[in-house]
N, C-alpha and C positions, 0 to 999 in steps of 0.2 A: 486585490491581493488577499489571501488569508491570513484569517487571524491565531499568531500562535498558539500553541497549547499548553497555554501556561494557566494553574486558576483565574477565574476572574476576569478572561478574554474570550471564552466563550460562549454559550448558551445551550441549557440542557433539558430536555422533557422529561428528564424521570424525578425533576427536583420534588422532591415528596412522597415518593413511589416508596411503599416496604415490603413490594413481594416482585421477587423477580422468578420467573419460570423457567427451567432446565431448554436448554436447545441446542441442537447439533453445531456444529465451525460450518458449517455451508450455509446454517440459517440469520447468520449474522446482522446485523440492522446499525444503522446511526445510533451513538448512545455509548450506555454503561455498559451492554451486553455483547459490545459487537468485541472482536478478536483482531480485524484490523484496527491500528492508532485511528487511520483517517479516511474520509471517505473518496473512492477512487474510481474516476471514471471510463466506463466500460470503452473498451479500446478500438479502432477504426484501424481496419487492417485494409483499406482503401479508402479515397476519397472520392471513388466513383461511386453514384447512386445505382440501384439495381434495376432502375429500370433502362437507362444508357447499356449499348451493346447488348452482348448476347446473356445468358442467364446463369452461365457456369460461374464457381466465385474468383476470386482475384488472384487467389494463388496459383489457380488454371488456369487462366487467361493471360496469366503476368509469367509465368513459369518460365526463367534463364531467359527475363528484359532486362536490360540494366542502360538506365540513362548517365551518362559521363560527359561531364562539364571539366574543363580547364581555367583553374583558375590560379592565384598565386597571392601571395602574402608579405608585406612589407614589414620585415620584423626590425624594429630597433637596436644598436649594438651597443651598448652602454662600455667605459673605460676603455676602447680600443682608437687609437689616433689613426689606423689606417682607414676605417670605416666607420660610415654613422648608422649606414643601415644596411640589408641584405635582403635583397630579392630571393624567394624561395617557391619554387612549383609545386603544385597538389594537385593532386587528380580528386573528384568528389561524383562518385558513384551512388547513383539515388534508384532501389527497386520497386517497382511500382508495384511490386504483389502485397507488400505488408507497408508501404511507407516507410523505411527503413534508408539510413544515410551509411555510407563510410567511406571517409577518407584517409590518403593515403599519400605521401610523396614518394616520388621516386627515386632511388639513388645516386646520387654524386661521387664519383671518383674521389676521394684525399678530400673530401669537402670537410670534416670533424664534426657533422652535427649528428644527432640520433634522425635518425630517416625512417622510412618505411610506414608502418601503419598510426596515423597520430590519431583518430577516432575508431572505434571499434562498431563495427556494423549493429544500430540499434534506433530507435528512433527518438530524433533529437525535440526538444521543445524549443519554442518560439522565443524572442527577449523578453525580459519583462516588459510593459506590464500583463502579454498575452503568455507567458509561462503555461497556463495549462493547456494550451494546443501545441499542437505539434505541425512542422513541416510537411506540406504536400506538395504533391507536383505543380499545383500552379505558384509554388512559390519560388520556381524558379524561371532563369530568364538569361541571354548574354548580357555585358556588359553589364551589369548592378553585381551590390555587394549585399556579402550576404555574411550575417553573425553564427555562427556557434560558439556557446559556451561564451560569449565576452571577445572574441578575437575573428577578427574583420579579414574572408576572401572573398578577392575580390575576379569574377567568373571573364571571362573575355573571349569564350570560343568553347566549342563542345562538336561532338562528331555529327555524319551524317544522320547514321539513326536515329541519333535525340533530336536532332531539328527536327526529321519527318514526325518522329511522333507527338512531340509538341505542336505542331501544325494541326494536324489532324484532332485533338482536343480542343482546339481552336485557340491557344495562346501564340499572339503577333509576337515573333520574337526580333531583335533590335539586332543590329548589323554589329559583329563582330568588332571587337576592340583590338588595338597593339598591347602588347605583351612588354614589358621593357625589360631590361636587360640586367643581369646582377652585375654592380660594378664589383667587389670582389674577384668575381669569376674570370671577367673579362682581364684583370689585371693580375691576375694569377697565368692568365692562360698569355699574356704578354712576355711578363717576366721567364717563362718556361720556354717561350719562340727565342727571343735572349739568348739565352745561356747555351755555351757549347764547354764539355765536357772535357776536365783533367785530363782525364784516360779515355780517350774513344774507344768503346766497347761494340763488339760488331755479335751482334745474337745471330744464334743457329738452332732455329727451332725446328728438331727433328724429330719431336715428339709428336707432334699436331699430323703429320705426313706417315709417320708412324702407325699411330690411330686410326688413321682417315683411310691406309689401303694397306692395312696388314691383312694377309691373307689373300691378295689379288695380285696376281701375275698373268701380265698380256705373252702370248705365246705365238712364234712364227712356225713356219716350217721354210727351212733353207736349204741350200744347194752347192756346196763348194766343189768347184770344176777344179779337179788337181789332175786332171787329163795329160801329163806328161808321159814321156817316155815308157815309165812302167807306173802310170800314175792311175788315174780313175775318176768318177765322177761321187761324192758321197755327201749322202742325207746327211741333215743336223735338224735339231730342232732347238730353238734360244727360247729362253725363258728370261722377260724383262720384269722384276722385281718393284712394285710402285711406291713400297715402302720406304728403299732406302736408292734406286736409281739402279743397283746392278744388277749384271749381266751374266746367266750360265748357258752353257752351251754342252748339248749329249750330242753326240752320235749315235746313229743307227746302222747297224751290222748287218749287213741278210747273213744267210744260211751260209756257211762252208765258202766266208769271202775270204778265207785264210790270211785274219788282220786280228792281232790279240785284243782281244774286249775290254776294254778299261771304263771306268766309271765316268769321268769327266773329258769332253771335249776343249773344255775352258774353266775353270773353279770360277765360282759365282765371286764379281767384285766389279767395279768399276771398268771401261772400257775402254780408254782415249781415242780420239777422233783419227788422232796423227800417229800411229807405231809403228815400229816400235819407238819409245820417245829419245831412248838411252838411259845409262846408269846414272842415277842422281844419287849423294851424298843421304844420310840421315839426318830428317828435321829440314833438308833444302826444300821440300813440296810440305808445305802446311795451309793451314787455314787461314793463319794468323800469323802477322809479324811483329816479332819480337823487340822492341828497341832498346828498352834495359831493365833489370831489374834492380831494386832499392831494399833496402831496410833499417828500422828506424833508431834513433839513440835512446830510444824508451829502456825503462824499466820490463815492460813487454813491447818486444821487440817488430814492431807491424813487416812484413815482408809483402810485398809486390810488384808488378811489372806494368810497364807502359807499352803501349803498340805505336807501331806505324801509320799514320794514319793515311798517309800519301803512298802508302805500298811500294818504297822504295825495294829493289832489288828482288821483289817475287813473280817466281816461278808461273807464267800463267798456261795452264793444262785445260786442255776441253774435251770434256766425257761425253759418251751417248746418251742422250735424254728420250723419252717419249716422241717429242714432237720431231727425232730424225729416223724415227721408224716406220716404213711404210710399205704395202706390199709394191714388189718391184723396186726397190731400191737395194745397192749394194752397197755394204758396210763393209771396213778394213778391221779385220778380226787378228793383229798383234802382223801386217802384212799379207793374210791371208782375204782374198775377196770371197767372200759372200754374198750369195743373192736369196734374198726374202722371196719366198712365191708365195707362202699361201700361210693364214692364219686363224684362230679358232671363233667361234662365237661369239667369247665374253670380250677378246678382242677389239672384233667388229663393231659390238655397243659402245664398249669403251671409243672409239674414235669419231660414231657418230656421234656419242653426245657432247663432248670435249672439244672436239675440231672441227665436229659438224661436214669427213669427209663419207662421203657413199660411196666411193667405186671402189671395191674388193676383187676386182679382177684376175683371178688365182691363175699360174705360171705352174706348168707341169714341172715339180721337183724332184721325179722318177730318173733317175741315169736310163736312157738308152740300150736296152738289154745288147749285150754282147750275140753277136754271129751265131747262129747255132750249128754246130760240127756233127755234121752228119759221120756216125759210127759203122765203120766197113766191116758187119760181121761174117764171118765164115761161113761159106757153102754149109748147107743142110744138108748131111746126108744119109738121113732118111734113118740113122737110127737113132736111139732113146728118144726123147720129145725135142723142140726145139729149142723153147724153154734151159734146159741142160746140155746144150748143145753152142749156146751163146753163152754160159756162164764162163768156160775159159777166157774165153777174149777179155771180159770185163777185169780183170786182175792176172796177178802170174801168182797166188793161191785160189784157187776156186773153192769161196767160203760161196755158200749159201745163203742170200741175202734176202729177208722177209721182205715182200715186196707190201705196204703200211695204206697206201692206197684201195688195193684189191682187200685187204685186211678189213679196212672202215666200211667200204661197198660189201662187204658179206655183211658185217653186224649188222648194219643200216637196214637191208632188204631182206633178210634171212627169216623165216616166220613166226611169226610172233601172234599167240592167240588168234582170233579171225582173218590176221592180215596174215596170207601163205605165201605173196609176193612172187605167185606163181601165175603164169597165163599157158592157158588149157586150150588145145582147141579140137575141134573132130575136124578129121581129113580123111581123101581117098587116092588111093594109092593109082599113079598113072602110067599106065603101061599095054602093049600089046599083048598082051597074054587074056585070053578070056575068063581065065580059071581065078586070076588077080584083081578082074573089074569091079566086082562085090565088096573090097576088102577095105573095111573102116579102121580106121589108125586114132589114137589117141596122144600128139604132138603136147607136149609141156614145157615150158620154157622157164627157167630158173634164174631171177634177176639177180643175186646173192653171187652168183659166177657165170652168169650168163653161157649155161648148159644146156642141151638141147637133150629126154629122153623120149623115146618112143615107145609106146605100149600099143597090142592090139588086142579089143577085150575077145575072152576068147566063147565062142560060139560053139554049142551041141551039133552034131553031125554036118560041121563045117566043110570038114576038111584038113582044117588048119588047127596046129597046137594053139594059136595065142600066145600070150603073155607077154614078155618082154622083147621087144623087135630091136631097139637100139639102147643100150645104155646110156648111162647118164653121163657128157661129155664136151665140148666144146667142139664145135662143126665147123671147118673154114665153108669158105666163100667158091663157088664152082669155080672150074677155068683157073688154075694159080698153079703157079710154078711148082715143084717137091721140092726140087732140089736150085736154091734159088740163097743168095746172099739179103739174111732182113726177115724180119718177121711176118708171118703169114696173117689175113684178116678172115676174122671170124663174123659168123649170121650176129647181125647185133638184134633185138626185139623192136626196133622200129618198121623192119623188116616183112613180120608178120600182122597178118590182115585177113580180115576173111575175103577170099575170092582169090587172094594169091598164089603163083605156083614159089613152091620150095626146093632147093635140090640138096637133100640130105646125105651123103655118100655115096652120089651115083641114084638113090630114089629120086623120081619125083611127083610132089603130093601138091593137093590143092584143096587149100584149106574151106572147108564148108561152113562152120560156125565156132563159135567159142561157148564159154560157160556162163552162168552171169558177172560172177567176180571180175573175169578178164574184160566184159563190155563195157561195168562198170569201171575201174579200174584205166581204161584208155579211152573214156570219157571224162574222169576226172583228171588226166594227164595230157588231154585235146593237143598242147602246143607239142609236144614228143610225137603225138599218135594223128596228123592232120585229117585222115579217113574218119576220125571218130568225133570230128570239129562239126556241131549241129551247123555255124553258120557258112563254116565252106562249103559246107553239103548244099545247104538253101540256096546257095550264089549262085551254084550252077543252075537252079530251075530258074533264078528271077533272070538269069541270062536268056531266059526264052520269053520273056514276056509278051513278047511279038505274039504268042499263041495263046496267050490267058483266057481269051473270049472262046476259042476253041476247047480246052483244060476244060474251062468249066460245063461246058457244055457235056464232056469226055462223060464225066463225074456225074452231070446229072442223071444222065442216060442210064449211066450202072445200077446208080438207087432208087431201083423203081418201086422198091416200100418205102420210100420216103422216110427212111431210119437214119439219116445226116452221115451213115457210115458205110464204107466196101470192104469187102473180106481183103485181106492178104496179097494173094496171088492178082486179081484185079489192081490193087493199088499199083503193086510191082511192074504191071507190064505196061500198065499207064505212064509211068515213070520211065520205064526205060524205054520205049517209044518219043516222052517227048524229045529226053537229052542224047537220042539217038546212040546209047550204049556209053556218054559219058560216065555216070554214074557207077561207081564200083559197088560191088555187095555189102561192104563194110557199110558206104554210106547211105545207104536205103535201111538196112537196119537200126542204123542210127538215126534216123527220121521217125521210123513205124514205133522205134521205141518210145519216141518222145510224142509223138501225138496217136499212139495206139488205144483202144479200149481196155480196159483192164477186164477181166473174167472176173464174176463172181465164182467164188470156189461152190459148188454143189457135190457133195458127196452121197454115192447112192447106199440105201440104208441096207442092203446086201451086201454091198461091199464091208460095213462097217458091221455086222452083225458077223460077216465069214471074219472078217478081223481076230474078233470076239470069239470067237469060236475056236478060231490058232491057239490063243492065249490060255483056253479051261483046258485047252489037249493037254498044251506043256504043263499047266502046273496040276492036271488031272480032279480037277474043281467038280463036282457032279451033286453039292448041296442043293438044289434049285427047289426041291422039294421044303427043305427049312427055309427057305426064303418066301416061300408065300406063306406059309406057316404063321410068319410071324409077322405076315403084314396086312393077316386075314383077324390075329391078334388085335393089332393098332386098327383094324376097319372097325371101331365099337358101332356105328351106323349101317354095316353090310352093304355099304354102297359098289364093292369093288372096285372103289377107286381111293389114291390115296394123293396129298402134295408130294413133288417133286422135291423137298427138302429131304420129306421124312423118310423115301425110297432111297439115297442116296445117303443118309446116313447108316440104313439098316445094312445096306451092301458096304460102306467101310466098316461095322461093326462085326461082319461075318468077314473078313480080309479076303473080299473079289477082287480076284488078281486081274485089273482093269487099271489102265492109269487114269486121271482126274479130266483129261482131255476126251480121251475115247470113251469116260461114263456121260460126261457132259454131255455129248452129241447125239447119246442112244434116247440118252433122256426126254431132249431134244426133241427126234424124231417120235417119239410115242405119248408126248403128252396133249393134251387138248387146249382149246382156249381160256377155259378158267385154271391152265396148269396144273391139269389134276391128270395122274397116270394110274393107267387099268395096270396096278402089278402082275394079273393073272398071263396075261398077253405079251408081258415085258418078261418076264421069265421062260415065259413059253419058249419065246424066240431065241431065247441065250440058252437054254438048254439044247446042249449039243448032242445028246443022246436021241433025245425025239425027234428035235427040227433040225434034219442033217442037210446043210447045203451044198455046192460044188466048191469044190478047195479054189481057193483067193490064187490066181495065174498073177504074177508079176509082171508089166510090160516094163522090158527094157527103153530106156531112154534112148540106146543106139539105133532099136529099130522101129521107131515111134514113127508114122507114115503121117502124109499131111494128105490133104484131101484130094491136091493134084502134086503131077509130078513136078520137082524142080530141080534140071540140070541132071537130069538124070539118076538123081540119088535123093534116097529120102534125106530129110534134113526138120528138126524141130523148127517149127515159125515162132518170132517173138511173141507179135500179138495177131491174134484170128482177126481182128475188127480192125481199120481204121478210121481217125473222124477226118474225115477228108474235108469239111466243112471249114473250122479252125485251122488245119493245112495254108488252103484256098485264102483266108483273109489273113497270117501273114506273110504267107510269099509273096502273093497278086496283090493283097487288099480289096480282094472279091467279095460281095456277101452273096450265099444264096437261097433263092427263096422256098 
């Protein structure tokens, strides 16, 4: 034990000393000098050594362990006759990162004592006479007792974790002990079984159910068949409230059901099982039954009531709950049946996790559309449109009625930036006439009102004016009545294809190709457009598989340069030879497009110089002379040559009326490998006074010829090349070699 610090108890080295030396509060020493009273020793923040386990310190290795013992304390009750003593529970929480203790009890209902935390997490020391150590982990264990502070728990059970990890430090720990019982508790918790109450009080805790599913309503959708006489069948949908049990109920209106719209099908409240019940008295349906009220002879006068407790003479009602709600079940809605068909998602969860039911078997809660009454309109005959012609019948005032349909179909398709929403195609006109056989047509089709016009471009020393051949209009269908009760049908655009005949007012044309918008365009709408469908096309060739070893064979023979690819007109007739004329034109183009060679664009540098040439005419440009001038300047080397930066700055700096595209390419073609351009030469050739070439002829794209004939009429090919190789492996899944 230490001895206090009182004179004359304990022993000092400076006794004699008369020079003491200045020193910092960190440098402190046993003695006169030190700033602690007493000497203190340095603290063990484990009681593991460092060479056990791994090498991180305690407070990482130990980080959120905590060992917990059950143990309990025999407290004595002085002056009480009921009790001598009281059993009380503690939990003692030991963490092994710092050795640190803290206990705690847990609390007791009405128990009156102070509860909660009785030591404060810190680490406790040993009894005397080993007061200067402190608690480790092996000093604990089940079944023994253990002091702090003077006051004896005693341990009897501890959790899983703490057995394991005391195991594994190797302390044997000793079989679990009984726990006894607080006689208090037990005899508190007797007299409470006892006792039945003055006033039987019946609790209605609506708050708890309140809380727990405010805000969540299970939702049906319903069906009440009122099919009578002049009745009908009509949607509702209920909404079940979990909050507080009730029930509301909307209707749903279609369009022009000529039924006033009102907000509620049923106001949200309660919904009896059995209705209607009948008129009940006020206060005869309550909660509670009343048996009397009292009040007292006091000076303050106490007022209250007694209940029933045997519920003589009450009303008993039964509501719809949750658990009588089901898809396919029918509920009495105030006499009226309804039938649940079908309900939402959150629904759905809600019953699986609750009732644990899975079949959501959904009941179509559509009424049965009514008969459609076919409309006997009046002979057409034959003047103003038809359209105004059927307007009387529909009323006895012929208002004008926007038809909202047609209205939405313009905005929708109607043109907008790059999308024209228009399909183009080139056609020729079919007829006995020799003087007619040459004559190309340009057919346009307008999905915004599905109008049909006709243009023919117009040609020099034709014959023919050109221009407009049909206007812009809606074209019925050949072979139809004039004069006919009912509206006539018009060409719709699924209609149009290349290869098809058309009959336009008595013309008939047959369409030879389209633009690329429209290819594309009824490729990208395949299920409308089936000619333009790549894999229906394909289906017909793998339908010949039977000839595959032949096919390839076809193909080999064709490429006798050994290039994997065949022009055009070969691929074509290869193809329509195998499918024996199934294949339409539409879908052989939709094949060649999709496995065609793509062109390298090569422009010839006459072409792009006569360009050039157009452009100094119009803006009468004839500096050419200052342009080497001054790029004979910037040659400080007289090499005659210059970078392709500096040439192309000197020309935007004299404003060569050239755009950035057509200098780029001239550039292009005149500069050499180390990108260096002879200005002298490059002017030369742009000088249109000296280097005068043949004026740039435009070919028309109508009479763009291909190599051979097809069908009699020239017609633009997609692609000149195909790779009939990639064709071959996947239709057949042929390789070859």
């Amino acid at each position: 034990m230490a001895l206090p610090l009182l004179p004359g108890y304990g022993f000092s080295c400076t006794v004699g000393k008369d020079k003491f030396h200045r020193m910092l509060v960190t440098e402190g020493k046993a003695g006169i000098d030190e700033l602690p009273l007493r000497q203190r020793s340095k603290p063990k923040y484990s009681v593991f050594p460092k060479e056990m386990g791994s090498g991180v310190p305690s407070w990482v290795a130990f980080d959120k362990q905590i060992l917990s013992f059950d143990a309990y304390v025999e407290d004595e009750v002085h002056d009480k006759r009921q009790e001598n003593y009281r059993i009380r529970y503690h939990k003692i929480l030991f963490y092994p990162e710092d050795d640190t203790i803290q206990v705690y009890e847990p609390p007791v209902k009405n128990s009156g004592l102070p509860q909660g935390t009785i030591i404060r997490r810190h680490r406790i020391p040993l009894p005397p006479p080993d007061d200067d150590q402190f608690y480790t982990v092996y000093s604990f264990n089940i079944s023994i007792d253990i002091v702090f502070y003077g006051r004896t728990f005693k341990i009897y059970d501890c959790d899983a974790f703490t057995k394991n990890f005391l195991k594994n430090i190797g302390v044997k720990l000793n079989p679990p002990s009984q726990c006894p019982e607080d006689p208090y508790t037990k005899t508190r918790r007797e007299v409470l079984e006892c006792m039945q109450p003055l006033r039987p009080y019946e609790s209605f805790d609506t708050l708890k159910q309140f809380l727990e599913y405010d805000r969540k309503v299970l939702r049906f959708f319903c069906l009440w068949d009122d099919s009578s006489l002049f009745g009908d069948c009509r949607q509702l949908i209920l909404n079940y409230f979990l909050s507080d049990d009730t029930i509301e109920i909307k209707e749903l209106l279609p369009r022009n059901s000529g039924r006033t719209p009102v907000s509620w099908f049923l106001r949200r409240g309660k919904l009896p099982k059995y209705g209607p019940p009948g008129v009940y008295q006020p206060g005869e349906v309550t909660n509670r039954i009343v048996l009397n009220v009292y009040t007292g002879f006091t000076l303050s006068p106490v007022r209250g009531y007694m209940l029933d407790k045997y519920k003589l003479g009450k009303l008993e009602q039964e509501f719809y709950k949750d658990s009588d709600l089901s898809v396919g079940t029918t509920i009495n809605v105030w006499g009226r049946k309804v039938l649940l068909c079908d309900c939402d998602e959150f629904t759905k969860t809600y019953y699986k996790t609750k009732y644990g039911i899975d079949n959501f078997t959904s009941i179509s809660c559509k009424a049965p559309s009514p008969p459609k009454i076919e409309g006997n309109f009046p002979r057409y005959t034959g003047f103003t449109s038809e359209v105004e012609s059927v307007r009387p019948s529909l009323g006895l005032v012929p208002i004008p009625r926007p038809n909202v349909e047609e209205f939405w179909k313009f905005m929708e398709n109607d043109s907008y930036g790059y999308m024209s929403n228009i399909l183009r195609f080139f056609a020729k006109l079919i007829t006995d006439k020799c003087a007619d056989e040459d004559r190309l047509f340009v057919i346009s089709y307008f999905l915004s009102n599905n109008t049909i016009s006709v243009f023919e471009p117009i040609e020099r020393n034709s014959g023919y004016t050109g221009g407009l051949f049909l206007k812009k209009m809606r074209i019925k269908r050949p072979r139809q009545e004039v004069i006919k009760s009912g509206l006539s049908e018009y060409i719709q655009p699924e209609e149009l294809y290349i290869g098809a005949k058309v009959n336009l007012n008595g013309y008939l044309f047959i369409l030879l190709n389209a633009d690329e918008y429209t290819l594309k365009f009824m490729e990208e709408n395949s299920d409308r457009y089936p000619f333009s469908n790549l894999e229906l096309a394909l289906q017909k060739l793998k339908d010949e598989k039977s000839k595959s070893t032949e096919i390839k064979q076809i193909f080999r023979a064709a490429d006798y340069n050994l290039t994997k690819t065949v022009d055009y007109n070969t691929f074509r007739e290869i193809l329509m030879n195998i499918t024996l004329g199934k294949l339409t034109d539409q879908e052989l183009i939709t094949i060649v497009r999709h496995y065609g060679v793509p062109e390298e664009p090569c422009t010839d540098i006459n072409i792009l110089i006569a360009t050039a040439h157009e452009q100094f005419k119009r803006a009468l440009f004839e500096n050419f002379d200052r342009l080497i001038s001054c790029c004979v300047y910037e040659d400080r080397e007289q090499k005659k040559v210059l970078p392709r930066k500096d040439i192309k700055r000197l020309c935007k700096s004299s404003s060569l009326p050239l755009s950035d595209d057509l200098l780029e390419a001239l550039l292009c073609k005149f500069e050499d490998s180390e990108k260096q351009v002879n200005y002298e030469s490059f002017f030369s050739a742009l000088n249109w006074r000296t280097n005068r070439l043949p004026e740039l002829i435009k070919v028309s794209p109508l009479k763009e010829r291909c190599e051979d004939v097809w069908i009699g009429m020239p017609s633009p090919i997609p692609s000149k090349y195909v790779n009939y190789l990639k064709f071959l492996k996947d239709v057949y899944g042929l390789q070859v070699e």
